[in-house]
C-alpha positions in Angstrom: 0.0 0.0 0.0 1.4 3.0 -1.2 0.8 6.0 1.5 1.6 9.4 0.9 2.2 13.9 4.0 1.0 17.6 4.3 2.4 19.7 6.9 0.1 22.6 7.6 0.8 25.3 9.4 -1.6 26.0 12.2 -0.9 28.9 14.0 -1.1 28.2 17.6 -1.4 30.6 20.9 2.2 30.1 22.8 0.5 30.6 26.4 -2.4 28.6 27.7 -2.0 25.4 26.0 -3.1 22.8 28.2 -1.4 19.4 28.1 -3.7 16.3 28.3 -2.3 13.3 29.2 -2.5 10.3 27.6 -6.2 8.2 28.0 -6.4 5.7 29.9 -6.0 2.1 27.8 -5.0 3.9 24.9 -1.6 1.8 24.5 -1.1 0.6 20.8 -2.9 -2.5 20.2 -0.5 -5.2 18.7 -3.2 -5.8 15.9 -2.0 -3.4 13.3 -4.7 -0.7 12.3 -3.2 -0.6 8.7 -0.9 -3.5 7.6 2.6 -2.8 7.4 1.8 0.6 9.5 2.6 1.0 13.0 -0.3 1.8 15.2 0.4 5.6 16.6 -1.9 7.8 18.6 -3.7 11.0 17.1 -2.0 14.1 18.5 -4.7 16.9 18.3 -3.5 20.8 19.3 -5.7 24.0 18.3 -8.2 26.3 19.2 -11.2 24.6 20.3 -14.2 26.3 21.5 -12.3 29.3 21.9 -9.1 27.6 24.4 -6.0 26.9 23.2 -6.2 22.8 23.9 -3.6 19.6 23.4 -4.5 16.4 23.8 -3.8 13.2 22.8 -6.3 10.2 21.3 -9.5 10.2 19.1 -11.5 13.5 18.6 -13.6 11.4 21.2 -11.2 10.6 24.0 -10.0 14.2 23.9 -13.0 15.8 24.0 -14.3 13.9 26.7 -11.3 15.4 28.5 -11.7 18.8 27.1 -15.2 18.7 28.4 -14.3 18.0 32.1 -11.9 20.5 31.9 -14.0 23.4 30.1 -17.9 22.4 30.2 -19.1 25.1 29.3 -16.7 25.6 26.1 -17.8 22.2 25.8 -21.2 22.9 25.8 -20.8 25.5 22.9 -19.7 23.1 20.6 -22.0 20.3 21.1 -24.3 22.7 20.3 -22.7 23.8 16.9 -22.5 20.1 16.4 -25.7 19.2 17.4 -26.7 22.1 14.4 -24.1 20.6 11.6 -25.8 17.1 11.9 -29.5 18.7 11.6 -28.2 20.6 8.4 -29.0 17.7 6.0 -30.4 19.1 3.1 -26.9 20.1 1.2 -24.9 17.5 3.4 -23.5 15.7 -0.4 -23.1 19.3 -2.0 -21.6 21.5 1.5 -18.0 19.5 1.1 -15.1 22.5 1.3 -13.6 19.9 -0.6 -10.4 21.0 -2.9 -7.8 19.2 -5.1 -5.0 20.8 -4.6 -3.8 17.5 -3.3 -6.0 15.0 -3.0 -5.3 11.9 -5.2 -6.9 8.2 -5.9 -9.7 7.0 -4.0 -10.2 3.3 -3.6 -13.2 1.9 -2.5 -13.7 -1.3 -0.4 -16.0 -3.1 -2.6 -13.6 -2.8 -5.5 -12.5 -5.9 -7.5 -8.7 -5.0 -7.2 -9.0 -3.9 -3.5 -6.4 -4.8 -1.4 -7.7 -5.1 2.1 -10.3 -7.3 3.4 -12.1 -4.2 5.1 -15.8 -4.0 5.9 -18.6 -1.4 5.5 -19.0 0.8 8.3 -22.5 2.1 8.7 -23.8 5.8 7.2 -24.6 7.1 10.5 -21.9 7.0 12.4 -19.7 7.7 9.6 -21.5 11.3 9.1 -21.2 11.9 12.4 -17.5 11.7 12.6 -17.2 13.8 9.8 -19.4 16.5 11.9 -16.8 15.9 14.2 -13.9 17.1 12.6 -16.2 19.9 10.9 -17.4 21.4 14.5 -14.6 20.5 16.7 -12.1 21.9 14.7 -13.8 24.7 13.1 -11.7 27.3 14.6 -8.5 25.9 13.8 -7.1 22.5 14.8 -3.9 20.4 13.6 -4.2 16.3 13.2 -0.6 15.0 13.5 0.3 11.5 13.1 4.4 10.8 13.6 6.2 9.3 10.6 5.6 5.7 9.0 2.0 5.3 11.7 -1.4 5.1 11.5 -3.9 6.7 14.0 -7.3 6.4 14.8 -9.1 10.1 14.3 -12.5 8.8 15.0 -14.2 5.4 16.8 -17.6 5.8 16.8 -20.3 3.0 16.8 -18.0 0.5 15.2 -17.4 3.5 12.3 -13.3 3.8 12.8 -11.3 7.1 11.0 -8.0 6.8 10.5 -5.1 9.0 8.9 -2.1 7.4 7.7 1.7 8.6 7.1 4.4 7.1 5.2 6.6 9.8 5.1 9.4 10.0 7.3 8.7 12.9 9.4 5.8 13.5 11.3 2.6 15.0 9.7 0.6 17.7 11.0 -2.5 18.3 8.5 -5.7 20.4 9.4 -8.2 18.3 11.1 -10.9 20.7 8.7 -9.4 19.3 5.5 -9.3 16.0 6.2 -12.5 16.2 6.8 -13.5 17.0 3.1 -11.6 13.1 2.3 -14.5 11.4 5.0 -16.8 13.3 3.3 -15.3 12.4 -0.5 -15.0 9.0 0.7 -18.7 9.1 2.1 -19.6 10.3 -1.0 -17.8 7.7 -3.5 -17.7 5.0 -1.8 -21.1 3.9 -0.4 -22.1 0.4 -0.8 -25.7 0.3 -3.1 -27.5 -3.0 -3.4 -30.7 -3.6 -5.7 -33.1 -6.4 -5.4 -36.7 -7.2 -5.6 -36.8 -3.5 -7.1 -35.6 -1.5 -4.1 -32.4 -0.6 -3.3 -30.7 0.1 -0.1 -27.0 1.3 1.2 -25.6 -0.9 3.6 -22.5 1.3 4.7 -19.6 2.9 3.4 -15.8 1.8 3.2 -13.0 3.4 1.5 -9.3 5.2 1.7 -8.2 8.6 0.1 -4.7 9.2 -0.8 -3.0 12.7 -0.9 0.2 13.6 -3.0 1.6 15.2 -0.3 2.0 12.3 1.6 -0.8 10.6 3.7 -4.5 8.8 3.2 -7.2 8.6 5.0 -9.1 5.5 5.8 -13.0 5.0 6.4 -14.3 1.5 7.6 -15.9 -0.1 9.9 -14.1 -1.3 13.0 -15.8 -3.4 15.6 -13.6 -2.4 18.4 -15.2 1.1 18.5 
């Protein structure tokens, strides 16, 4: 599997950062994420809900932390997020996506497919995209360190993940990759016909960037 890196600049406040410590049980598992990737751990640093924050995990395990230590900044966002998630109408048109970078996309249910990946479900798939829209709206980096693979997302057995095989870590606006959950969401969704109906059972695919990294969208039964 060919991976390819983007290191964006986020401009950060110098003063009240707040360190988060690693979450409990979040050790590496020895089952490889990605094949041939090390498992790493997601190191998220930004502006969110208006406090410079650092922590280390999913968008999940570090906003359960965030939220002890600032519930009412908290609060704010699960509001705006509570807002992007009722904004269906234009949710296949509102992508900021761009293609500046963005290569291939391979979908799970391709012939040629490499990885015996499954079909995570629509739901919680949209919802992790809201995630990275409304948690990082103001300005947050995603950094994964050289040659690993880390879980951005683990939601109702729907797992994001953003890989590196570059060797230097990678620290890419959570925002954009984004737009690659949603392109994925997009391109990728499993359609099945019969008896003259048709249905989607899920959505599974991975997103390569020029630059360096890909993205991954599947379901994983740990979450």
């Amino acid at each position: 599997m060919q991976l390819l890196n983007i290191v964006t600049g986020i401009a950060l406040a110098t003063t009240t950062v707040l360190a988060v410590a690693l979450p409990e049980g979040l050790t590496p598992s020895a089952r490889e994420l990605v094949p041939g990737r090390k498992t790493g751990v997601l190191q998220i640093r930004g502006n969110i809900g208006g406090i410079e924050y650092t922590g280390n995990g999913t968008l999940e395990q570090v906003f359960a932390q965030f939220k002890k230590d600032h519930p009412a900044a908290a609060a704010k966002v699960e509001a705006e997020h509570a807002a992007y998630l009722a904004n269906t109408t234009d949710f296949e048109a509102r992508s900021a996506l761009t293609t500046r970078n963005m290569a291939n996309i391979w979908c799970c249910n391709q012939a040629n497919f490499g990885w015996d990946w499954q079909d995570a479900d629509f739901g919680p798939v949209r919802y992790d995209e809201a995630w990275l829209r409304t948690l990082t709206i103001r300005g947050v980096s995603c950094g994964v360190e050289a040659h690993d693979c880390a879980r951005i997302t683990c939601n109702d057995k729907a797992g994001v993940h953003f890989c590196n095989d570059t060797d230097h870590k990678i620290d890419a606006s959570c925002w954009y990759l984004a737009d690659y959950v949603l392109n994925i969401y997009n391109t990728c969704n499993d359609l099945q016909c019969g008896l003259g109906l048709c249905r989607y059972n899920g959505v599974c695919g991975q997103q390569f960037d020029t630059d360096g990294y890909n993205v991954i969208v599947r379901r994983d039964n740990d979450c």
